[in-house]
matplotlib code that plots the C-alpha trace (Angstrom):
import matplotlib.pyplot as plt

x = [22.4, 22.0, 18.1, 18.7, 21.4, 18.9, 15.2, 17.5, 18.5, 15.3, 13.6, 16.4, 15.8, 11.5, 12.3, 14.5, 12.0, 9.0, 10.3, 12.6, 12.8, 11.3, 14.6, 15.5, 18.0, 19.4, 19.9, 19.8, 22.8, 21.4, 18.4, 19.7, 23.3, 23.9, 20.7, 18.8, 17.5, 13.7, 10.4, 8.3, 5.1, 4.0, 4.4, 3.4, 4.7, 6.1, 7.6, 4.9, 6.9, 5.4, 8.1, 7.1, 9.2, 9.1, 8.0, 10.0, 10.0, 13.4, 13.4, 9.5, 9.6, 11.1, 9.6, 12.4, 11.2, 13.4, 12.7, 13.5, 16.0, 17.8, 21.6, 22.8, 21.5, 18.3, 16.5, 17.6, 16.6, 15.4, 12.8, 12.9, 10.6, 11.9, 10.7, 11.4, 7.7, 5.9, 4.9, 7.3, 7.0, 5.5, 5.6, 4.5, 2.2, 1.8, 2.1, -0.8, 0.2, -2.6, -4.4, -6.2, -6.8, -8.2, -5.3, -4.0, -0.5, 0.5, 0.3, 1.0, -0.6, 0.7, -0.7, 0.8, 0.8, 1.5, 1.6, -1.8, -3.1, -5.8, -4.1, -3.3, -3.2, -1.1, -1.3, 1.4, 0.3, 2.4, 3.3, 5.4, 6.6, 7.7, 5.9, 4.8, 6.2, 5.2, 1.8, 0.9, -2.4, -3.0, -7.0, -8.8, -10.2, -8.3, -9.4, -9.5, -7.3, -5.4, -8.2, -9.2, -8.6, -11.5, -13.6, -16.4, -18.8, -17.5, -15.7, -12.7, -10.8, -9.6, -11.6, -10.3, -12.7, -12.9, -14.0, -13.4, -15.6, -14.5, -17.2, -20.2, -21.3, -21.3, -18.5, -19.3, -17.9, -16.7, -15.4, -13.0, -13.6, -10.7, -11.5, -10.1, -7.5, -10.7, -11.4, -15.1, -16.3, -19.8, -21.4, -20.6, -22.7, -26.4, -26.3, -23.7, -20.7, -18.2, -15.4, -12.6, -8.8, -6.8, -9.7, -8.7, -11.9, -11.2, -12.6, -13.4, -16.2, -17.7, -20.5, -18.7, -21.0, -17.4, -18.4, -16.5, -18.1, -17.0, -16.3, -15.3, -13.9, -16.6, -16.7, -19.6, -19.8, -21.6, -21.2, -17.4, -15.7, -17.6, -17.2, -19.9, -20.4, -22.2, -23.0, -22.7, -26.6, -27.2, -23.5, -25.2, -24.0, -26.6, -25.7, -25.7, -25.1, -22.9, -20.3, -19.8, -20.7, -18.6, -14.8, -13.2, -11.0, -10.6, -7.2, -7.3, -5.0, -5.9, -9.0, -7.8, -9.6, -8.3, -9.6, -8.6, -10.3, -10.1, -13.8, -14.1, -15.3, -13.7, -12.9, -12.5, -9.3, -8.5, -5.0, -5.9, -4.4, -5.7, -4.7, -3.7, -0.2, -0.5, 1.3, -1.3, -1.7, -4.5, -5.6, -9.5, -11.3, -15.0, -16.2, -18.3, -22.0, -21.0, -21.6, -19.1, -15.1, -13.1, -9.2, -7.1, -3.5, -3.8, -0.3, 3.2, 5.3, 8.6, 9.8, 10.3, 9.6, 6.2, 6.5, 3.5, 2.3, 3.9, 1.3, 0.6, 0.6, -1.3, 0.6, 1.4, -1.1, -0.5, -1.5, -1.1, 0.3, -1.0, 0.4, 0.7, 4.4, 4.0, 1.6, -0.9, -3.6, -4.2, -2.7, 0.0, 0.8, 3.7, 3.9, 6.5, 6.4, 8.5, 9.6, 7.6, 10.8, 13.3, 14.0, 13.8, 11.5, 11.7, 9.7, 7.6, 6.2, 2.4, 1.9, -1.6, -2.1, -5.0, -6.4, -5.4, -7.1, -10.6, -11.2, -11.1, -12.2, -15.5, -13.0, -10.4, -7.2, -5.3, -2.0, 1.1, 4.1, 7.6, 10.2, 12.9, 13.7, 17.7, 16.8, 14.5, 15.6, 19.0, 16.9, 17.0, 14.7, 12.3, 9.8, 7.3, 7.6, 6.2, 5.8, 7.0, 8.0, 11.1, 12.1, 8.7, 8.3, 5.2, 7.2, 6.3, 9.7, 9.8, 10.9, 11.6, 12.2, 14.4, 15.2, 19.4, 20.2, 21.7, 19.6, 16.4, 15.7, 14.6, 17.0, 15.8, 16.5, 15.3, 14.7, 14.7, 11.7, 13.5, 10.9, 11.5, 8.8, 7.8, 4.0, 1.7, 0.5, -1.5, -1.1, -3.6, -3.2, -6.6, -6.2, -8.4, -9.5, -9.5, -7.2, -5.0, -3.4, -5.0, -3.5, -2.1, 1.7, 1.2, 2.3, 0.9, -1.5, 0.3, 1.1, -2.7, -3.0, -6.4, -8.2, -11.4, -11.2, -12.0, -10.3, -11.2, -10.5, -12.2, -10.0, -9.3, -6.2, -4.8, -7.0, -10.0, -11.0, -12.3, -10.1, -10.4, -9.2, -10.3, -8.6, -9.2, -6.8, -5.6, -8.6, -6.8, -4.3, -4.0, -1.0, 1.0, -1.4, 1.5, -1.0, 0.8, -1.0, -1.5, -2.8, -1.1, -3.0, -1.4, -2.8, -0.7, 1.9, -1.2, -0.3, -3.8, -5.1, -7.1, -11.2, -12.4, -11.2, -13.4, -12.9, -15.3, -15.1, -17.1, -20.8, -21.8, -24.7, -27.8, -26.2, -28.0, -25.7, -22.9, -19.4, -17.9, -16.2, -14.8, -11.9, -11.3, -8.4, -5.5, -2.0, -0.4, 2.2, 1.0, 0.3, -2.9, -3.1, -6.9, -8.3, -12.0, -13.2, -15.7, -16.1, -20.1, -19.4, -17.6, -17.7, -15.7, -12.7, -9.4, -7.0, -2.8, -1.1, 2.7, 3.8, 6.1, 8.1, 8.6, 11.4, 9.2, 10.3, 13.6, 13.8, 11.8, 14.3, 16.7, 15.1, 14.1, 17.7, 19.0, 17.0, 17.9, 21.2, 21.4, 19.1, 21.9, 24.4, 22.8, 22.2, 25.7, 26.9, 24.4, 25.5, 29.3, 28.7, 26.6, 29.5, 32.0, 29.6, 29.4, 33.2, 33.7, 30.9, 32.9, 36.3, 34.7, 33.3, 35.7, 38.2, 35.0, 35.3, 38.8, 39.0, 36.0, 38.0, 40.9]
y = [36.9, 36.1, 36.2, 33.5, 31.1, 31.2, 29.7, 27.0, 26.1, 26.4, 24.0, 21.7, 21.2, 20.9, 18.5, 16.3, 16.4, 15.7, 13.1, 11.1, 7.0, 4.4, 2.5, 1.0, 0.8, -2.1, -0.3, -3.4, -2.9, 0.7, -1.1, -3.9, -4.7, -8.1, -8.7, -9.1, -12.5, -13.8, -13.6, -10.1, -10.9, -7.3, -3.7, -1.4, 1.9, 0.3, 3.1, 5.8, 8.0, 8.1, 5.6, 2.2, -0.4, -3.8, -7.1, -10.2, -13.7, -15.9, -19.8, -20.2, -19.5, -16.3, -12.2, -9.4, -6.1, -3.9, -0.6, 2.6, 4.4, 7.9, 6.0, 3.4, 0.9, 2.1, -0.6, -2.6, -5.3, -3.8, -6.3, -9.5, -12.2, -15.5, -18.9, -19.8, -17.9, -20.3, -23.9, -26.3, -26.8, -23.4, -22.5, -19.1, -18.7, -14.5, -11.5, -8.4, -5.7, -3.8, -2.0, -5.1, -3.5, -0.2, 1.6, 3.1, 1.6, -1.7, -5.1, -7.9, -11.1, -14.2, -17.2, -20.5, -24.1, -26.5, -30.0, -29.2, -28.2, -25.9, -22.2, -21.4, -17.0, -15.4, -11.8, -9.9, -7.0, -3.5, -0.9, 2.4, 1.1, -1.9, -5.8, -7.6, -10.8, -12.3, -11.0, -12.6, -14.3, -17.3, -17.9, -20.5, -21.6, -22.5, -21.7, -24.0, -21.0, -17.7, -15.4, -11.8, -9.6, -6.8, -4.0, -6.1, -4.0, -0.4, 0.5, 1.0, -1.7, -4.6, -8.0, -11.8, -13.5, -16.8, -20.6, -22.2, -25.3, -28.4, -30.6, -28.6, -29.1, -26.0, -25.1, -22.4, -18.8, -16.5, -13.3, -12.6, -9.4, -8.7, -5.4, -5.1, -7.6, -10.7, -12.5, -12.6, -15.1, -14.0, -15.8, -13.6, -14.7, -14.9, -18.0, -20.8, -20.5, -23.2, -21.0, -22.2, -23.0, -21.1, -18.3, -14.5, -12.5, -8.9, -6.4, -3.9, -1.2, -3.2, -0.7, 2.9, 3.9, 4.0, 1.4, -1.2, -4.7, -8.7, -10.3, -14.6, -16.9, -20.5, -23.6, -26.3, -29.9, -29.6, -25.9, -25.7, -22.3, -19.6, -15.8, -14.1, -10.5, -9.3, -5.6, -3.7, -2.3, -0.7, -1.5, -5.6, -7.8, -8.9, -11.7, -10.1, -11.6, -9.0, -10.9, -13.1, -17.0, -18.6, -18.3, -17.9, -21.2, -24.2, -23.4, -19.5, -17.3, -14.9, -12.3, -9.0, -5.6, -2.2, 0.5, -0.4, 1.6, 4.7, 5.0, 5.4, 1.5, -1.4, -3.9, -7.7, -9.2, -12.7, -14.7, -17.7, -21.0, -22.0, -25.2, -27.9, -27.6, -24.1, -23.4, -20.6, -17.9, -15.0, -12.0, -11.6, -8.4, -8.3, -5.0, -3.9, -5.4, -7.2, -10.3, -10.6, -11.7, -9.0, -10.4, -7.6, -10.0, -12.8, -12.1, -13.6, -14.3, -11.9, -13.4, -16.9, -17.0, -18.1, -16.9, -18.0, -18.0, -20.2, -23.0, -21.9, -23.8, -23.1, -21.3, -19.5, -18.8, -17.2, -13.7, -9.6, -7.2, -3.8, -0.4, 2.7, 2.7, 5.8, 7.6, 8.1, 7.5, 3.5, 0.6, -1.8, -4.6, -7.1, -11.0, -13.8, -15.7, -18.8, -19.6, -22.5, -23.7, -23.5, -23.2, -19.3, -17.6, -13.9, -11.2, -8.7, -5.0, -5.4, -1.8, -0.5, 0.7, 2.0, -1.2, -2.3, -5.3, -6.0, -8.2, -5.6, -2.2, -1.8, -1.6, 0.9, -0.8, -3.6, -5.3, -5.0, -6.6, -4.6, -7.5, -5.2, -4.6, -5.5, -5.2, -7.1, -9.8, -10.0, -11.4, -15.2, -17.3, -14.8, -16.4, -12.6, -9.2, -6.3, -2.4, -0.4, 2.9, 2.8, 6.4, 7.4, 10.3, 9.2, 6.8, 2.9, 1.2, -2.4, -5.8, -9.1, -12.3, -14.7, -18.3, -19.0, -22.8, -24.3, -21.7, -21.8, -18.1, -16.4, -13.4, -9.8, -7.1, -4.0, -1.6, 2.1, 3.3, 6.0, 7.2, 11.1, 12.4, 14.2, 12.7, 13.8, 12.1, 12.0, 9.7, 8.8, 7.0, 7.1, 6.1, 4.8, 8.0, 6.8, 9.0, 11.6, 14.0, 12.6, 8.8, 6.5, 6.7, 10.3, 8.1, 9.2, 6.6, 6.4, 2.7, 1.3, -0.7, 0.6, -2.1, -0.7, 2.8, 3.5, 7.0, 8.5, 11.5, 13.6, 16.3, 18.1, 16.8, 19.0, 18.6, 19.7, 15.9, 15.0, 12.0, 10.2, 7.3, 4.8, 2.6, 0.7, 0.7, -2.6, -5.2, -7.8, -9.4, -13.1, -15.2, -12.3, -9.9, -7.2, -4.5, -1.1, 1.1, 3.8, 4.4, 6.4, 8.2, 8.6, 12.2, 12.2, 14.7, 17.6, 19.7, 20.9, 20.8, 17.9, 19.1, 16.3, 14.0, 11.6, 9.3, 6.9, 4.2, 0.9, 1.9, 0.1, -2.5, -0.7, 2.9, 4.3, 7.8, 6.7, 7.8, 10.2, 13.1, 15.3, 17.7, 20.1, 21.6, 19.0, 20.1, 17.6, 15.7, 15.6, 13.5, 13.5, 11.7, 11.5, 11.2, 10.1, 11.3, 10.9, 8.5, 9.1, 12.9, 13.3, 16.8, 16.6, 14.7, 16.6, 15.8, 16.6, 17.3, 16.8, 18.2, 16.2, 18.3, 17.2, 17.3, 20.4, 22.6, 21.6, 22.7, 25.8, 26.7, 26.0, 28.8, 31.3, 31.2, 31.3, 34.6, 36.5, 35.3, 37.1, 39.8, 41.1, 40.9, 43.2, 45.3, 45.1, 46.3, 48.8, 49.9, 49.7, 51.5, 54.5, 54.9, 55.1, 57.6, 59.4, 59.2, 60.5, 63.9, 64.8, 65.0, 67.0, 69.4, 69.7, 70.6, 73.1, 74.8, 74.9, 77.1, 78.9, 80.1, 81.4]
z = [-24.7, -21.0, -21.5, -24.0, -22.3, -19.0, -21.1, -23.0, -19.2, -17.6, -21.1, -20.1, -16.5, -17.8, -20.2, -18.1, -15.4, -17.4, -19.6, -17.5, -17.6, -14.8, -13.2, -10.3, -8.4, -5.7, -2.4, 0.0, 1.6, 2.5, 4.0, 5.7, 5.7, 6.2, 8.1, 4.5, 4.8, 6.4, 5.0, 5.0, 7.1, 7.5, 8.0, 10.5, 12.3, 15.6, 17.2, 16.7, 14.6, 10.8, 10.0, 8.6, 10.2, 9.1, 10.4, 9.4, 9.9, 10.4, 10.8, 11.0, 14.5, 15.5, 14.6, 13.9, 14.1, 12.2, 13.2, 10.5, 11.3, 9.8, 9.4, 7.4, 7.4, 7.3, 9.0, 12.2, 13.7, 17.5, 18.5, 18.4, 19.3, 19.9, 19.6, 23.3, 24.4, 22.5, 22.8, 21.3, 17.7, 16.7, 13.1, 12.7, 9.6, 9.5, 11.3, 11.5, 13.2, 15.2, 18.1, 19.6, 23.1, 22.3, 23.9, 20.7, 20.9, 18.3, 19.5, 16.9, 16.4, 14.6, 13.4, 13.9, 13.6, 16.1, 15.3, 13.6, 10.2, 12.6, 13.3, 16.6, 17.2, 19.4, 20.5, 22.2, 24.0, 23.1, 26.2, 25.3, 21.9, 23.4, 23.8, 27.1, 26.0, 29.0, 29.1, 26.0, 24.9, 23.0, 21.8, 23.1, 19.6, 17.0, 13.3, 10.2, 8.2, 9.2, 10.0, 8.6, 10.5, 10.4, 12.2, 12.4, 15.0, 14.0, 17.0, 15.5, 17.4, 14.9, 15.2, 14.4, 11.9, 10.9, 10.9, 14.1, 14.2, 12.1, 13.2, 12.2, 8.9, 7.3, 9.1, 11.8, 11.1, 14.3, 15.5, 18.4, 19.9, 22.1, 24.1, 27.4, 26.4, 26.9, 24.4, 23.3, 20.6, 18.3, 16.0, 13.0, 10.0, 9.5, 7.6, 7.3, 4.6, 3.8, 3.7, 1.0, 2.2, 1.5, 1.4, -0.2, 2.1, 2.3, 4.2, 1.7, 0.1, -2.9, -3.3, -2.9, 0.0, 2.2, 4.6, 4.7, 3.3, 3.6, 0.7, 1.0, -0.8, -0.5, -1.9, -1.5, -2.4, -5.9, -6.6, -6.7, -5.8, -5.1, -4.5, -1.8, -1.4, 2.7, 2.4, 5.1, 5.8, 9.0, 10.0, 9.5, 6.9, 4.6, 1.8, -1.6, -4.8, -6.3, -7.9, -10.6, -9.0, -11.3, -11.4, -15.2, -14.7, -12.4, -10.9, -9.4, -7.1, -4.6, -5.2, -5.0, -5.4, -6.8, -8.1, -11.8, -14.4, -12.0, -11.5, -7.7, -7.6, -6.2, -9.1, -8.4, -9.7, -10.1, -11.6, -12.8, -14.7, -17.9, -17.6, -15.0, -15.1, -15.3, -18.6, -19.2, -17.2, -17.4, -15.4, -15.4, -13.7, -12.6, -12.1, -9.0, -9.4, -12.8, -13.9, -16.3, -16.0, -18.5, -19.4, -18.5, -19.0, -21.5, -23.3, -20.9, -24.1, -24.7, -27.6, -28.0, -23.8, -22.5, -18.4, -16.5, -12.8, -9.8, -8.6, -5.6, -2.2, 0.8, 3.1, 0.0, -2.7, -6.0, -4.9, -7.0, -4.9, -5.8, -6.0, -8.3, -9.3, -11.5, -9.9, -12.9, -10.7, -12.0, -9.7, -11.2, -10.1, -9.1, -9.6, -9.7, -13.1, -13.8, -17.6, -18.8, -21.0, -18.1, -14.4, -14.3, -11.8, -11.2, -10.2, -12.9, -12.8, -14.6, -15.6, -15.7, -19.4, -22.0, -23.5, -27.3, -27.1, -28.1, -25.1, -22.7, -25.0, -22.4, -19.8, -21.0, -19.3, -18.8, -17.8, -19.9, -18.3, -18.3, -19.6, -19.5, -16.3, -15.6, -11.6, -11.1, -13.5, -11.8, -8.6, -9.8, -7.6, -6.9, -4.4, -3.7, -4.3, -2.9, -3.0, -0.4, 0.2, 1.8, 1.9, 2.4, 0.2, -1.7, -4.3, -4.2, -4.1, -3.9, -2.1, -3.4, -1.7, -3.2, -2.2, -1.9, -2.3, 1.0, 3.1, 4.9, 4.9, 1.8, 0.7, 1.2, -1.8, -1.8, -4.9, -5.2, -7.6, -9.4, -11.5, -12.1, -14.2, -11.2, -11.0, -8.0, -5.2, -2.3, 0.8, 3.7, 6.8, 9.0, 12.6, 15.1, 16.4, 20.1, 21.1, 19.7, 22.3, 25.2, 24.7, 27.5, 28.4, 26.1, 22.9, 19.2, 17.9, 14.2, 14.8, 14.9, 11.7, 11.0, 8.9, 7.2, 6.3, 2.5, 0.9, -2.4, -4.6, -7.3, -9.3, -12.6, -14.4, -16.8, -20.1, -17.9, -17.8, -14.0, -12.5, -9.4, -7.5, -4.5, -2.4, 0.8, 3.9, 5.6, 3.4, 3.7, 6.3, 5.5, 3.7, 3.3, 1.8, 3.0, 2.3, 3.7, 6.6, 4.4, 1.2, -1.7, -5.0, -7.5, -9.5, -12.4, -13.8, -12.6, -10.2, -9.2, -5.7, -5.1, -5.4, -2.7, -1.1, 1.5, 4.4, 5.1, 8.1, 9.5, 11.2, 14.3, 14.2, 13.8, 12.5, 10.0, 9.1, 7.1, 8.6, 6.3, 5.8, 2.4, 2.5, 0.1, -1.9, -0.7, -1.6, -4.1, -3.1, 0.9, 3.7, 5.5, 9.0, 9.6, 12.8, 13.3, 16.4, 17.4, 15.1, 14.7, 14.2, 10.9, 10.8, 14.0, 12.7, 11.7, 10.1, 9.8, 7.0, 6.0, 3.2, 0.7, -1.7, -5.1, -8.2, -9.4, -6.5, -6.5, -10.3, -9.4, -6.4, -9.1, -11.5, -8.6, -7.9, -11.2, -12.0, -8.5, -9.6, -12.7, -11.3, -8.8, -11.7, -13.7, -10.2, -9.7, -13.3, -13.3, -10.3, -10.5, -14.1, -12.3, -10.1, -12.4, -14.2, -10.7, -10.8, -13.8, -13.3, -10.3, -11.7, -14.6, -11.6, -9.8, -13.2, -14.5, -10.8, -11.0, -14.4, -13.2, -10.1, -12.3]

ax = plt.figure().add_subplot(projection="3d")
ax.plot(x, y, z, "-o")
ax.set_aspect("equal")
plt.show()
């Protein structure tokens, strides 16, 4: 009978933890108290402590640091950048956290706009997990667009890239090496590019050799929008066609890339407007080295309802942000819709699915959006939304900005992912690799913003099928990209080791030996801090891991428990029953003895 009461409990406890429903819950209070309101620029690990803080903007001229913390609320504002440091009239555009220095400590540059349409940049120089706000730099060229912000030479110290020269005809594209804190300009292109405005370029592997590439956005006079691919050969860019030239509609958001099919390959994903007024939305992929646009979302009506994208406007353009909700090993995706029959605008979860559609059969996935989500549709006004993971155990919560009528400041809510089906994951965060024990002022180098780095697994899920997954770290970092520092993998409900896993960074001009490195059997649900050093030596990096327990060891404490439990009962009613046995024998002794005796 016992036997039997303790399976029905243990099936109980697999069952809820196996088949358990996606919901959020609102936990901005937790977060932020009253100090909810600004406009996400960016994330980044201020302090040096595996904590991402977060960088917001308040009154388009001041940045609040809010700094994670282990009390209520969870995030406080500690740093604060005013907007008396700057020239008058300062707008700041965006915020990218980043080592700019080569010191391996985070200094943060903004973008701004001073009586200008050209963007000024600012960089404020961080010492000890604090800023020299008086020490601060300002570029002595302006650009015609917030730059990217890239590893463009392969030393593993972030670059500024971007058109600077409006009179020059195509316009001249640069790059700001800042090194010692001086700023060097380059001329970074071969040949001339008209670069488009607002422009989506990421800094990302299009070819899966794990070197980084540049991808841009260009426009011409007669050609219209185009999209250019510059591989990475050598640690050189060379112009290569490897994208489709034509753009599936007139009116497009920002280009994004994923690894959406779960192939190891960086696909090319584009929302666009069917029409001028944008009434009809769509979602179009291009894989890596096709010609060919795929619809992976053509369907926005629940019900009677047609939702469709928000226009966008330049200094904020109708952008995807990407990240693996579930953890099945395929991004998903969050966007603001607006209802084409109403005033309603609010933020949707696009969840990465098999295909049922004919459109996309070749491909094997698309978009399905998730109308039923009470959360999320209780945030009227939605303006962006983001993932994050705010308790930072592996699961992609999220953050949605909301505009409040009568105030300036957009409204901050925060959303607890409470997904419970106990999928796997794997998260990577590759620093600089300048230092690591040996840094100045004997700080940890977690808080370098690392753009470039490219991270990909290969495993067994549990039919015996191989799966893998790809993603690249920090590709893009202008008008609010809010790409996290780290990446995270989802594996699925498998709880196998991971068979490989590789690291691959930027080469230096003129390398020929591509920087990578492969690790073997990686404990699900980890974190792996990778450091490249040195960086042309990959079989010299190491790397840290931190393990992240999931709900399948808290069941399986549960059930380890539950059996010693009832173990040491039967041991104790064994044993109390032997010594009443024991009991019993000797009284009949001693009594036998006693007759014996007469």
């Amino acid at each position: 009978m016992w036997r039997f009461k303790f399976n029905i409990w243990a099936f109980l406890l697999l069952f809820v933890g196996q088949y358990s429903a996606f919901a959020l819950q609102d936990v901005t209070a937790d977060l932020f108290g009253a100090e909810n309101y600004g406009t996400v620029a960016a994330f980044g690990d201020f302090y040096a402590d595996k904590q991402t803080d977060i960088f917001i903007i308040r009154g388009q001229a001041e940045l609040v640091i809010f700094l994670a913390d282990s009390k209520t609320p969870y995030f406080k504002p500690k740093v604060n950048i005013t907007k008396d440091i700057f020239p008058r009239d300062t707008v700041i555009t965006s915020v990218v956290p980043g080592d700019y220095d080569g010191d391996s400590q985070m200094d943060v540059l903004l973008t701004a706009q001073i009586q200008s349409s050209m963007t000024t940049v600012f960089i404020i120089w961080g010492n000890n997990q604090t800023l020299d706000l008086s020490g601060r730099l300002m570029l002595n060229k302006t650009f015609t667009d917030q730059p990217l912000v890239m590893d463009f030479n392969g030393d593993m110290i972030p670059d500024i890239f971007g058109v600077t020269n409006t009179a020059a005809s195509p316009l001249l594209t640069e790059v700001c090496y800042l090194t010692k804190r001086v700023p060097k300009w380059g001329k970074a292109l071969s040949s001339p590019v008209n670069m488009r405005n607002p422009h989506s370029n990421a800094f990302i592997d299009l070819n899966k050799d794990f070197t980084a590439d540049l991808f841009l956005t260009t426009e011409g006079t007669t050609e219209g929008l185009k999209f250019e691919t510059w591989i990475s050969k050598d640690g050189n860019f060379t112009r290569e066609e490897v994208m489709p030239s034509e753009p599936p509609a007139k009116t497009i958001g920002q280009s994004s890339f994923a690894d959406f099919d779960g192939d190891g390959y960086q696909d090319h994903l584009l929302p666009v407007c069917l029409d001028a007024s944008c009434q009809r939305s769509a979602i179009y992929m291009a894989k890596s080295g096709s010609k060919e646009w795929v619809p992976v979302l053509l369907d926005f009506q629940q019900r009677e309802t047609i939702w469709s994208f928000v226009p966008g406007k330049p200094s904020q353009p109708l952008a995807l942000h990407f990240g693996d909700y579930n953890l099945d090993g395929f991004p998903d995706a969050l966007v603001v819709l607006r209802n084409t029959s109403g005033s309603a605008q609010q933020a949707f979860l696009l969840e990465n699915v098999p295909c049922n559609a004919a459109s996309c059969h070749h491909v094997g996935r698309m978009f399905q959006i998730l109308w039923d989500q009470s959360d999320l549709g209780a945030i009227q006004n939605a303006v962006m939304a983001t993932f994050f993971d705010i308790y930072e155990d592996g699961i992609l919560d999220m953050l949605v900005l909301s505009q409040a009528e009568g105030k300036n400041d957009l409204i901050i809510h925060a959303l607890k992912n409470n997904y419970e089906a106990d999928a796997y994951f794997v998260k990577v965060m590759v620093l600089s690799g300048l230092c690591f024990n040996d840094c100045p002022e004997d700080v940890k180098p977690f808080g370098v913003n690392q753009p470039g780095p490219y991270v990909m697994y290969t495993t067994t899920d549990s039919n015996g099928n191989l799966k893998n997954a790809s993603a690249g770290q920090l590709s893009q970092s202008a008008h609010f990209s809010l790409q996290l520092p780290y990446t995270v993998l989802g594996l699925g409900r498998s709880a196998n080791f991971l068979d490989h896993l590789f690291v691959g960074i930027p080469r230096q001009p003129g390398e020929t030996e591509i920087r990578k490195k492969e690790w073997t059997a990686i404990i699900p649900n980890s974190q792996l801090i990778v450091i490249p050093f040195p960086h042309n030596q990959p079989r010299s990096w190491s790397a840290k891991l931190y393990l992240t327990p999931s709900n399948s060891v808290l069941l399986t404490a549960i059930a380890l428990i539950g059996v010693c439990v009832f173990i040491l009962v039967i041991i104790g009613i064994l044993h109390w029953q032997e010594k009443k046995a024991d009991d019993r024998e000797k009284r009949q002794e001693a009594h036998r003895f006693h007759f014996d005796a007469m």
